[in-house]
ROSEKOL-970263 format. One record per residue (C-alpha): y, x, z; residue number from 1. Coordinates in nm, 4 decimals, padded with zeros to 6 digits, m for minus. Each point is the difference from the previous one (the first is absolute). Layout:
N
[[Y X Z] NUM]
...
***
This chain:
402
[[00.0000 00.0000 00.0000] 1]
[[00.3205 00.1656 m00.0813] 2]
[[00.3791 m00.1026 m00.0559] 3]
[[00.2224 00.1051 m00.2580] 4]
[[00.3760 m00.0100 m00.0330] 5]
[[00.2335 00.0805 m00.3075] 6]
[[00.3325 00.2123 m00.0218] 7]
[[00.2843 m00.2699 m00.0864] 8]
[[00.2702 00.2075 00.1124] 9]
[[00.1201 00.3674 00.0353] 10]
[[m00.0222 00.0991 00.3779] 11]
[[00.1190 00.3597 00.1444] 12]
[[m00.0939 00.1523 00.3318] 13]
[[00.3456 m00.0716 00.2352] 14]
[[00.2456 00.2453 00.1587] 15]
[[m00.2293 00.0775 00.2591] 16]
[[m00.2257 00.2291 m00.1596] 17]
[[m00.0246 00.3170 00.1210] 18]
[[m00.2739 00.2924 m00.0863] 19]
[[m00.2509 00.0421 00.2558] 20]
[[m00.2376 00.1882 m00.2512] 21]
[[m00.0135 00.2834 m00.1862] 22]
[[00.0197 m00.0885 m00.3978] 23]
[[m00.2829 00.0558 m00.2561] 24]
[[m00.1548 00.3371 m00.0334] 25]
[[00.0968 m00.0721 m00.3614] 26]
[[00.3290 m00.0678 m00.1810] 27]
[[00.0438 00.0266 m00.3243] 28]
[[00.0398 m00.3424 m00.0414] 29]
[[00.0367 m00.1388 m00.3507] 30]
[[00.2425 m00.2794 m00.1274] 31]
[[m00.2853 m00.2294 m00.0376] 32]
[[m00.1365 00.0503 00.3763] 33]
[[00.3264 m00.0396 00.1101] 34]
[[00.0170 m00.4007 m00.1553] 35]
[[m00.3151 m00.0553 00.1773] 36]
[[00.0301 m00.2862 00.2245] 37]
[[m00.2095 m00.2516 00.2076] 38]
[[m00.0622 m00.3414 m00.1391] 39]
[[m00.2723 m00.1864 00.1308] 40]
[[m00.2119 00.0307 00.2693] 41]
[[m00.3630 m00.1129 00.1691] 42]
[[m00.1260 m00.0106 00.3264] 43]
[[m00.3094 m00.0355 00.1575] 44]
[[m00.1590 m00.0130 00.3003] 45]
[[m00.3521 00.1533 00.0548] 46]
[[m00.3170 m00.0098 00.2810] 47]
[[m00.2515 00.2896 m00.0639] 48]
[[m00.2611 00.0669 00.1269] 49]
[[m00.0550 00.3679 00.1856] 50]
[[m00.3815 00.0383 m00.0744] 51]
[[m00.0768 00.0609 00.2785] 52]
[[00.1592 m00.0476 00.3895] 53]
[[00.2608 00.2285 00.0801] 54]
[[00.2332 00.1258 00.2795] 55]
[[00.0668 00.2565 00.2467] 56]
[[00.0254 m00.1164 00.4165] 57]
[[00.2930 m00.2062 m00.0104] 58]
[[m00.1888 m00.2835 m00.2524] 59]
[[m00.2521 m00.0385 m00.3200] 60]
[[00.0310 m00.2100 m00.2750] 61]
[[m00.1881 m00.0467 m00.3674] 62]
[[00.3244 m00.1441 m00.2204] 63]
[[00.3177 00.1599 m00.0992] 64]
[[00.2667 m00.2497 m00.0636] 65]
[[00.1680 00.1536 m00.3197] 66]
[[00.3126 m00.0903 m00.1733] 67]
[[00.0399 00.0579 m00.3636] 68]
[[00.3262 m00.0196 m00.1866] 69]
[[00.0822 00.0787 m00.3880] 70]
[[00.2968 00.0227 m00.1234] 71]
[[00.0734 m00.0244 m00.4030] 72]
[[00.2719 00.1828 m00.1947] 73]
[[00.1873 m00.0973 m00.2642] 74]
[[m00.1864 00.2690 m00.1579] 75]
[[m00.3578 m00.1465 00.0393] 76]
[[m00.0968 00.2196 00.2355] 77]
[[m00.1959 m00.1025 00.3447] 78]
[[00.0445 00.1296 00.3161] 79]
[[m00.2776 m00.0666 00.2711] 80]
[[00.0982 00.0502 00.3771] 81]
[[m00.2125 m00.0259 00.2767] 82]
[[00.0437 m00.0584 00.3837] 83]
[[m00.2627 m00.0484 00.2721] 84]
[[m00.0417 m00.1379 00.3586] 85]
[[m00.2773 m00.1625 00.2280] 86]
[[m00.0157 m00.2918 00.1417] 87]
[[m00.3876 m00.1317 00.0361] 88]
[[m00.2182 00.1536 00.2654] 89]
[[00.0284 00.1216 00.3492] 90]
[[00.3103 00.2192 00.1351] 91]
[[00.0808 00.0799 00.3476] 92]
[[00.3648 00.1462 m00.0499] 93]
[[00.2697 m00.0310 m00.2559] 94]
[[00.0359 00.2390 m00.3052] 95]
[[00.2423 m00.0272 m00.2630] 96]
[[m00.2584 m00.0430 m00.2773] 97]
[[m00.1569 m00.3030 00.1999] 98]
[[00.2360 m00.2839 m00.1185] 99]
[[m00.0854 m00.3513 m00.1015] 100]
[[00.0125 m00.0651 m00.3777] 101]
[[00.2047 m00.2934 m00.0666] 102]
[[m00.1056 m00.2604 m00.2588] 103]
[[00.0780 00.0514 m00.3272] 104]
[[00.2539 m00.2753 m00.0579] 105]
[[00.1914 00.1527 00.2974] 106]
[[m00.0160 00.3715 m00.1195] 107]
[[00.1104 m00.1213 m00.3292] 108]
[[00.3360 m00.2046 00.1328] 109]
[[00.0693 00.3163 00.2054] 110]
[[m00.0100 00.2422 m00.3030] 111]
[[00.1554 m00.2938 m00.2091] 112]
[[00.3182 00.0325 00.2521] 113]
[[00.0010 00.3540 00.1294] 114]
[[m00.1933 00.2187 m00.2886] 115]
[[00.0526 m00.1558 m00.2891] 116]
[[00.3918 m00.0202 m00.0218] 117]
[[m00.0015 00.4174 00.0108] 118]
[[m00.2942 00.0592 m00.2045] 119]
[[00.0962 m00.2633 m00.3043] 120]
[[00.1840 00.1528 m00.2580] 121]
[[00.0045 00.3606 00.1546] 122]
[[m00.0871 00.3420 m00.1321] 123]
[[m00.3426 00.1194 00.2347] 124]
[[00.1765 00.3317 m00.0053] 125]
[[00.3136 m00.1239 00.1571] 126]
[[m00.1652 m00.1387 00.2761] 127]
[[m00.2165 00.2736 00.0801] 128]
[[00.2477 00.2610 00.0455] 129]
[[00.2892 m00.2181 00.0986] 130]
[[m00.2083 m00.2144 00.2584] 131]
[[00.1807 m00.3922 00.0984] 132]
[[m00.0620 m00.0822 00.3493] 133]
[[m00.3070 m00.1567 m00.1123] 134]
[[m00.1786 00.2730 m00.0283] 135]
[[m00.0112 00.2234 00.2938] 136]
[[m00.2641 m00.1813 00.1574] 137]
[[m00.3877 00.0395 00.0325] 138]
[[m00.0752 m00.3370 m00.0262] 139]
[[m00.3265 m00.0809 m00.2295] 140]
[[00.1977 m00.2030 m00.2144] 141]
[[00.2804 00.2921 m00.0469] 142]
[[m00.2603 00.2937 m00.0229] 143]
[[m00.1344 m00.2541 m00.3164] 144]
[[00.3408 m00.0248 m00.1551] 145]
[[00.0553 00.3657 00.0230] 146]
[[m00.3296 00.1063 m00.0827] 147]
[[00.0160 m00.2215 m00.3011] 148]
[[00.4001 00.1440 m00.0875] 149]
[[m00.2026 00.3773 m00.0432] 150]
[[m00.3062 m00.1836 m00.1889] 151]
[[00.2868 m00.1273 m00.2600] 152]
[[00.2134 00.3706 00.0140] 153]
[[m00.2537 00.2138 m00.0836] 154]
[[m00.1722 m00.2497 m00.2529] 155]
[[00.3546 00.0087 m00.1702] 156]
[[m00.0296 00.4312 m00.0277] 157]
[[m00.3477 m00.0553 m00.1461] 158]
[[m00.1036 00.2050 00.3062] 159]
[[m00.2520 m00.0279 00.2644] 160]
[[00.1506 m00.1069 00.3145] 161]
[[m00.1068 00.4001 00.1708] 162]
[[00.2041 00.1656 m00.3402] 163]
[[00.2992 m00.2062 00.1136] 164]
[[m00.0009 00.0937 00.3266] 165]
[[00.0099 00.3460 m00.0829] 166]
[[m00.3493 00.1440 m00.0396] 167]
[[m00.1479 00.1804 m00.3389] 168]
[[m00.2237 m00.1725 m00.1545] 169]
[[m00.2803 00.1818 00.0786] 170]
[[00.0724 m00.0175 00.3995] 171]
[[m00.1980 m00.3387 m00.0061] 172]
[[m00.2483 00.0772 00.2603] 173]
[[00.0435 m00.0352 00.3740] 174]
[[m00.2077 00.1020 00.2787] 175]
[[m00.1482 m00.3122 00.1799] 176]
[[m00.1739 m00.0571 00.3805] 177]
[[m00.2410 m00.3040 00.0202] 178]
[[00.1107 m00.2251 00.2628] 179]
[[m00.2628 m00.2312 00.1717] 180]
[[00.1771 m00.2242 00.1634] 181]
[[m00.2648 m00.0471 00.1835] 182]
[[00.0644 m00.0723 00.3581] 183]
[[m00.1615 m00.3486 00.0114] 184]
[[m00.2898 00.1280 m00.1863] 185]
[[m00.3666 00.0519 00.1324] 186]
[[m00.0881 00.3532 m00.0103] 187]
[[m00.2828 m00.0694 m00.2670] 188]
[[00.2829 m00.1084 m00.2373] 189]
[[00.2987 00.2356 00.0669] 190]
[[m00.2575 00.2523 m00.0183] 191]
[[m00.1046 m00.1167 m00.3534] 192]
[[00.4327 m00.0060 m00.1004] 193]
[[00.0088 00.3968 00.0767] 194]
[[m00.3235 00.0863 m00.1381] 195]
[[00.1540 m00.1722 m00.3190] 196]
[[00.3140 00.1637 00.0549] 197]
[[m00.2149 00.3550 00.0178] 198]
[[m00.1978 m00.1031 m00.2963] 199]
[[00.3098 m00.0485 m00.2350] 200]
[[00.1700 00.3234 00.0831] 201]
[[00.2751 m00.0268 00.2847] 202]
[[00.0387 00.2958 00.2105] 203]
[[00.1870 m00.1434 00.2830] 204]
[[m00.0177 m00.4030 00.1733] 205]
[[00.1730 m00.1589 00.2354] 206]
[[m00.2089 m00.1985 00.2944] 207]
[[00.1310 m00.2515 00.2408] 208]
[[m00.0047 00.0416 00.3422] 209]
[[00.1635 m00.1744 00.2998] 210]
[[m00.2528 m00.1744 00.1839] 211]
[[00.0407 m00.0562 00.4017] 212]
[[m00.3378 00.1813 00.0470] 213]
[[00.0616 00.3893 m00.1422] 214]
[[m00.3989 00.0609 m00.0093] 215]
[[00.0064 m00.2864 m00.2562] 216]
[[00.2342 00.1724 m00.2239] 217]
[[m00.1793 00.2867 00.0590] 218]
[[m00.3242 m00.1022 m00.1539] 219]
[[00.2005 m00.1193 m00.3032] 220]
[[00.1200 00.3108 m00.0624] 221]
[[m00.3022 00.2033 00.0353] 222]
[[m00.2312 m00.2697 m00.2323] 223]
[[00.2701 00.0549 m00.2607] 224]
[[00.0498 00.3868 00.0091] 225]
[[m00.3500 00.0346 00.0121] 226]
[[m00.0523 m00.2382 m00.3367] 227]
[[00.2802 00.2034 m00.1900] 228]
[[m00.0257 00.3519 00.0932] 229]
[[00.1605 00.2436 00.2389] 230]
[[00.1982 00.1328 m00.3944] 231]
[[00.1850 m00.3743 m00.0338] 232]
[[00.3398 m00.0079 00.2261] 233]
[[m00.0275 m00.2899 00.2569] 234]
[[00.3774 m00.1788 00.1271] 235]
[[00.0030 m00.2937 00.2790] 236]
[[00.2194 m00.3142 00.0080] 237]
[[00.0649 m00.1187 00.3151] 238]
[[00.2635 m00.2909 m00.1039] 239]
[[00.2088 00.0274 00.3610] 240]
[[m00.3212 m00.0512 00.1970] 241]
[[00.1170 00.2785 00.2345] 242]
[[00.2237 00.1344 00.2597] 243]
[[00.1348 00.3539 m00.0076] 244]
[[m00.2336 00.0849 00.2308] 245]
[[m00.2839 m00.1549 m00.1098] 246]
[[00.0539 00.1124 m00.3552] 247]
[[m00.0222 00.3978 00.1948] 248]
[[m00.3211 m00.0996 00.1575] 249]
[[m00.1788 m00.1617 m00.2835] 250]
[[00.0598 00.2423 m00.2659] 251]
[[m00.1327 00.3050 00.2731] 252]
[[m00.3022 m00.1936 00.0643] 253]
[[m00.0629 m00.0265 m00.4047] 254]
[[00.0684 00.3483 m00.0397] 255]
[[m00.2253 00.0684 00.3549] 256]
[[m00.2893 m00.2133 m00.1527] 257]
[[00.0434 00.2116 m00.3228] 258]
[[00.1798 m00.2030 m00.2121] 259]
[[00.2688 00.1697 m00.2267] 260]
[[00.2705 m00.2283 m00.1216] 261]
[[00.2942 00.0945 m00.2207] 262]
[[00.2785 m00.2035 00.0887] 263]
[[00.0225 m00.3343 00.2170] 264]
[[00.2281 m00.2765 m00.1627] 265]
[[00.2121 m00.2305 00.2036] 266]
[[m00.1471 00.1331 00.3483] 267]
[[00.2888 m00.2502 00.2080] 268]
[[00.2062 m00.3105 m00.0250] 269]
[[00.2989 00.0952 m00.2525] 270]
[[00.2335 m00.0246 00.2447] 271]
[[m00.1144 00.2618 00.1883] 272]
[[00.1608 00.2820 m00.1109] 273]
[[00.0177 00.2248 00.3008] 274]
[[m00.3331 m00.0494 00.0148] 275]
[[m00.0959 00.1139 m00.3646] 276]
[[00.1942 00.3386 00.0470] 277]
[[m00.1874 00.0559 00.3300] 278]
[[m00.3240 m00.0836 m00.1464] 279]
[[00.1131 00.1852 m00.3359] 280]
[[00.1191 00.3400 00.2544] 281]
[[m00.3265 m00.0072 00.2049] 282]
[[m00.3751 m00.0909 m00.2309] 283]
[[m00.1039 00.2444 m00.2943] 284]
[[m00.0674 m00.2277 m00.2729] 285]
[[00.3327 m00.1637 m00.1635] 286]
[[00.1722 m00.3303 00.0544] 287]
[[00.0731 m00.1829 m00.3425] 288]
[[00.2044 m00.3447 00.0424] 289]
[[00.0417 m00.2934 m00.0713] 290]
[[m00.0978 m00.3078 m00.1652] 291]
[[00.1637 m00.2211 00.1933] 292]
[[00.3986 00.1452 m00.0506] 293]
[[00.1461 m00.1301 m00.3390] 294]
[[00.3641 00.1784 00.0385] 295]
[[00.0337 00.3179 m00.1084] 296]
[[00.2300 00.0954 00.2636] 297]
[[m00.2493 m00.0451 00.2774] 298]
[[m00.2587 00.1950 m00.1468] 299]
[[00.2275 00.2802 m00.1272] 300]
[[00.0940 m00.0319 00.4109] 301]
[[m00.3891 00.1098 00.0706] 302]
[[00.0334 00.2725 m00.2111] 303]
[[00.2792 00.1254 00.1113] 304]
[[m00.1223 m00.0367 00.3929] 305]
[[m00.3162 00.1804 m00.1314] 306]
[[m00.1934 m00.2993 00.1093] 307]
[[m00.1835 m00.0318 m00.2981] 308]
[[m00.1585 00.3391 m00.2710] 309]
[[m00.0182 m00.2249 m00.2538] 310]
[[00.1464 m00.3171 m00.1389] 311]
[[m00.1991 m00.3095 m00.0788] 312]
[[00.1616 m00.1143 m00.3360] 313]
[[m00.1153 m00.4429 m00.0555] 314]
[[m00.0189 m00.1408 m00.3431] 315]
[[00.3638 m00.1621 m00.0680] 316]
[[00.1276 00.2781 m00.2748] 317]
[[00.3629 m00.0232 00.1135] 318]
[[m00.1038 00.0829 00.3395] 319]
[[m00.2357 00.3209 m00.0822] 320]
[[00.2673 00.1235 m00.2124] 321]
[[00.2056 m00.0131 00.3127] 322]
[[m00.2455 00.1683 00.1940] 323]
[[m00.0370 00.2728 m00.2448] 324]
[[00.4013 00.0861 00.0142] 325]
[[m00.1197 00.0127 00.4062] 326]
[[m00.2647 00.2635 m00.0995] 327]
[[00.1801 00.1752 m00.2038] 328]
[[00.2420 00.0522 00.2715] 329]
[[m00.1986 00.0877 00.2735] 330]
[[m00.3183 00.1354 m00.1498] 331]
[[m00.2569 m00.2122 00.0989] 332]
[[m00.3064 m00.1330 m00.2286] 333]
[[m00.0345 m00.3913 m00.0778] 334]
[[m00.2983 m00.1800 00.0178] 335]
[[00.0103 m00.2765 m00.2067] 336]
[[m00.1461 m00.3155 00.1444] 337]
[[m00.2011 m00.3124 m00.1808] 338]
[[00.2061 m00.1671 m00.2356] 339]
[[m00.0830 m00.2913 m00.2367] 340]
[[m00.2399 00.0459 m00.2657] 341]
[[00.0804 00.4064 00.0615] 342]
[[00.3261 m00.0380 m00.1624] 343]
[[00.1245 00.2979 00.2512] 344]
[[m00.1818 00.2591 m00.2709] 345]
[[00.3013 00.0128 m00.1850] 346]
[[00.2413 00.1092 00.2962] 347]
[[m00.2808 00.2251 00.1409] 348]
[[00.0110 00.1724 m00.3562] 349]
[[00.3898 00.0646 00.0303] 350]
[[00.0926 00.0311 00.3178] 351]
[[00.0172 00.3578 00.1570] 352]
[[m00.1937 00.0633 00.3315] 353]
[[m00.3095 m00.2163 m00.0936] 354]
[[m00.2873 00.0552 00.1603] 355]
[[m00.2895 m00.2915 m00.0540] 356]
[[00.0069 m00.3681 m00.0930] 357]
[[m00.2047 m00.2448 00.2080] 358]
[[m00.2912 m00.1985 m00.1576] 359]
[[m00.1535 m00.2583 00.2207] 360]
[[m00.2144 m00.1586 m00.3273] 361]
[[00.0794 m00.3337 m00.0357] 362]
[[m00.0960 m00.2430 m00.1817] 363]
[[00.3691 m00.1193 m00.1385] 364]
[[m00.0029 00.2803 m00.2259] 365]
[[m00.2048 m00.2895 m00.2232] 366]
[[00.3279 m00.1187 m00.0758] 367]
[[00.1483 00.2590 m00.2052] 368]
[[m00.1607 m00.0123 m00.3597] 369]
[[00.0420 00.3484 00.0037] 370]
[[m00.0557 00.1169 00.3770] 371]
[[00.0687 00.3360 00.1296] 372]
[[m00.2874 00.2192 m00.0246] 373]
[[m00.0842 00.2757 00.2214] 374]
[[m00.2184 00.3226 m00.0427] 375]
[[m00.1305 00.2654 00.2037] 376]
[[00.2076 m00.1107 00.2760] 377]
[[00.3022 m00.0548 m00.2542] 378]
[[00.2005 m00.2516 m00.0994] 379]
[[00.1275 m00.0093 m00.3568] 380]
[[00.3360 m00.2046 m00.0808] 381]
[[m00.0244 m00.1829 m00.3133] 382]
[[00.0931 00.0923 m00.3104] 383]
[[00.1743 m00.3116 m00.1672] 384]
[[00.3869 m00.0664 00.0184] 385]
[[00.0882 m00.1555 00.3597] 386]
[[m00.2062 00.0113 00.2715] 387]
[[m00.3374 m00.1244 m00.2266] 388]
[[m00.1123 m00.2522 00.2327] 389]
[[00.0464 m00.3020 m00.1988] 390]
[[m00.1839 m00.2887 00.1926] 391]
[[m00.2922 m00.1772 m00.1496] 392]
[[00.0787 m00.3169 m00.0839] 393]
[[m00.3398 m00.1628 00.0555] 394]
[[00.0375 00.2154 00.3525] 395]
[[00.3534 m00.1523 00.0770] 396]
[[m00.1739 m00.3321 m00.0430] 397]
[[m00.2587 00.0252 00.1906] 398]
[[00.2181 00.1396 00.3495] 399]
[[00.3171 m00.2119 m00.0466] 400]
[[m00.0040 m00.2127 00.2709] 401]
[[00.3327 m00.2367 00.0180] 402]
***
C-alpha cells in the first residue's frame, strides 16, 4: 500500500536553513544536475520479518518496522530512502530506535504538512548541503528522506553512492564483524549464528552480554570462542546493563576465566560519563560507545573525555558523516553499526578512520532486488548509480502493512 503525491507548485527550503553537513565529496556539478528537482513522491510503510528472534538484554523482537520513501525527479530518476525502528516484542527500557510506527495515513499527513512543502520542487543537492530545520533530526522518517536525497544525488552523477562520497572506485570493499544479536537466543542456536559467521569468513564478532548472572555470560562466551577459533576477534555488547563497577568486575572475571575480548560496547547508561572515563582509565580492553546518543556533540564529548577508544558510527548517513569530521579530529576509529538493508557500505567505503561494518544477517536484506553481498568477511558496495538497493516490488507488497 503506498501513497503518492504530485509537484503542483515550486517550493524552496525557507530562511532558516543553515549547513549542518559537510557537502558532497564531489562537485563538479553540471548544468543539467543543477535543474534537478523533486516532483513526486511515495511512501510506504513496512513490517519485516527478522528471521529469526533477536535482541540483546534490554528486549528481543522478530520484526523491524521499516519506512520506505521515494522521491521522483523531474528527471526520472528514483530515490529510495530507508528508516527503521521497533516496536513489536518485549523491551524493558527505552532506546531511541524503539518507537511506535504510526499508521500509514498518519505518517503520510505528517510528511504531507512538514516534509513535503521543503522537498517539492527542490534541488536534492540544495538540501543536503544547505540543511532546513527539517532535517537535523534522526527520526526514521527524516533518516528516509535524507537517505533517499543521496540515493537521487549520486544517481544524477551516474555514480555509485561510495564514488560520491569520495572513495575510488575500486575502494568498494569493507571489513565486516558478524553480529549475533543473540542475547535471547538458546545456546544451541547462537552457537549455530557464529559458526555461520566463522564459516563465511569474518575475522572478528560481536556477542551480547549483560545478564544479572556473570557465569551465564560466561558460558556464552566460551561456547562461541570455542565454535570460531581462538584466530577470529571476539567484542561484547553490554547495552547499559552495567555499573562502573560492575562493568570492572565482569570484564576481569572474563579475562580471569580466559576469555579475551577486544573491545566492550556501551558498558553504562549514556549518561554516565564520569563513569565511562573511569572505566575507560582503569580495564585493558577498550571502551567503544554508543548506540544510544544521536547528537554528535555528545559523542564527540566522550571522545574528548577519553571515555570512549572508538566511536560507534549508526546507519543515518548525515549522522556518520558527522561522526567522521569527529574522527578526523580526534583520531579515533568508527565502527559502523547495523543499518537498513547495509546501506552504511557506502559511508564505510569513504569515510576515513573505518574500521569494520556490523552484519547481524537478517532476513530484510530480501528486500533489496539487488542486496548487499558480503565475502570473506567483506562487504562489497554496489556497483549501480545510487545506493543500488532498489526495493522489490513484489517484496514491498508483501511487508506493507497500512
Amino acid at each position: 500500500m503506498q501513497f503518492s503525491s504530485t509537484l503542483s507548485r515550486e517550493s524552496k527550503p525557507g530562511d532558516g536553513s543553515k549547513c549542518v553537513s559537510r557537502a558532497p565529496a564531489r562537485t563538479d556539478f553540471d548544468f543539467p544536475i543543477m535543474t534537478l528537482n523533486v516532483e513526486q513522491f511515495e511512501l510506504y510503510r513496512l513490517e519485516v520479518p527478522a528471521g529469526r528472534k533477536f535482541g540483546d538484554c534490554t528486549c528481543w523482537c522478530e520484526t523491524l518496522d521499516i519506512i520506505v520513501v521515494c522521491l521522483v525527479t523531474n528527471q526520472g530518476h528514483r530515490g529510495w530512502g530507508f528508516g527503521q525502528t521497533i516496536s513489536k516484542g518485549n523491551f524493558t527500557r527505552p532506546a531511541p530506535y524503539i518507537v511506535p510506527m504510526p499508521s500509514l495515513v498518519e505518517m503520510h499527513a505528517d510528511f504531507e504538512r512538514r516534509a513535503w512543502p521543503v522537498l517539492r520542487g527542490s534541488n536534492p543537492f540544495t538540501l543536503i548541503v544547505h540543511r532546513p530545520p527539517l532535517f537535523p533530526e534522526y527520526t526514521p522518517v527524516q533518516q528516509a528522506i535524507r537517505t533517499a536525497l543521496w540515493d537521487l544525488m549520486a544517481q544524477s552523477m551516474d555514480l555509485p553512492l561510495y564514488q560520491l562520497l569520495g572513495a575510488k572506485p575500486e575502494q568498494n570493499r569493507v571489513p565486516a564483524y558478524g553480529s549475533g544479536l543473540d542475547f535471547p537466543l538458546s545456546e544451541e542456536d547462537a552457537v549455530g549464528i557464529y559458526r555461520g559467521f566463522a564459516e563465511q569468513g569474518f575475522t572478528a564478532i560481536k556477542v551480547k552480554v549483560g545478564h544479572p548472572d556473570p557465569k551465564r555470560d560466561l558460558r556464552r562466551l566460551q561456547v562461541i570462542r570455542e565454535t570460531v577459533g581462538e584466530h577470529v576477534e571476539m567484542a561484547i555488547d553490554a547495552n547499559e546493563a552495567w555499573t562502573c563497577d560492575e562493568a570492572i568486575e565482569r570484564i576481569r572475571f572474563f579475562g580471569e576465566e580466559g576469555v579475551r575480548i577486544s573491545y566492550v560496547e556501551d558498558p553504562l547508561h549514556r549518561d554516565d560519563l564520569e563513569g565511562m572515563v573511569r572505566l575507560n582509565a582503569t580495564i585493558e580492553v577498550d571502551v567503544v560507545g554508543h548506540d544510544y546518543l544521536v547528537e554528535p556533540s555528545d559523542l564527540r564529548r566522550l571522545v574528548e573525555r577519553k571515555a570512549v577508544n572508538r566511536l560507534r558510527v549508526n546507519g543515518d548517513i548525515d549522522f556518520a558523516l558527522a561522526c567522521a569530521d569527529i574522527a578526523a579530529d580526534l583520531g579515533v576509529p568508527l565502527i559502523y553499526g547495523n543499518s537498513p538493508f547495509e546501506l552504511g557500505v557506502h559511508v564505510a567505503a569513504a569515510i576515513p578512520f573505518f574500521e569494520r561494518l556490523e552484519f547481524a544477517d537478517l532476513a530484510w536484506n530480501r528486500l533489496p532486488r539487488y542486496p548487499v553481498r558480503f565475502e570473506k568477511g567483506y562487504a562489497i558496495a554496489p556497483s549501480q548509480p545510487g545506493m543500488g538497493l532498489e526495493p522489490n516490488p513484489e517484496m514491498l507488497k508483501q511487508f506493507s502493512r497500512p
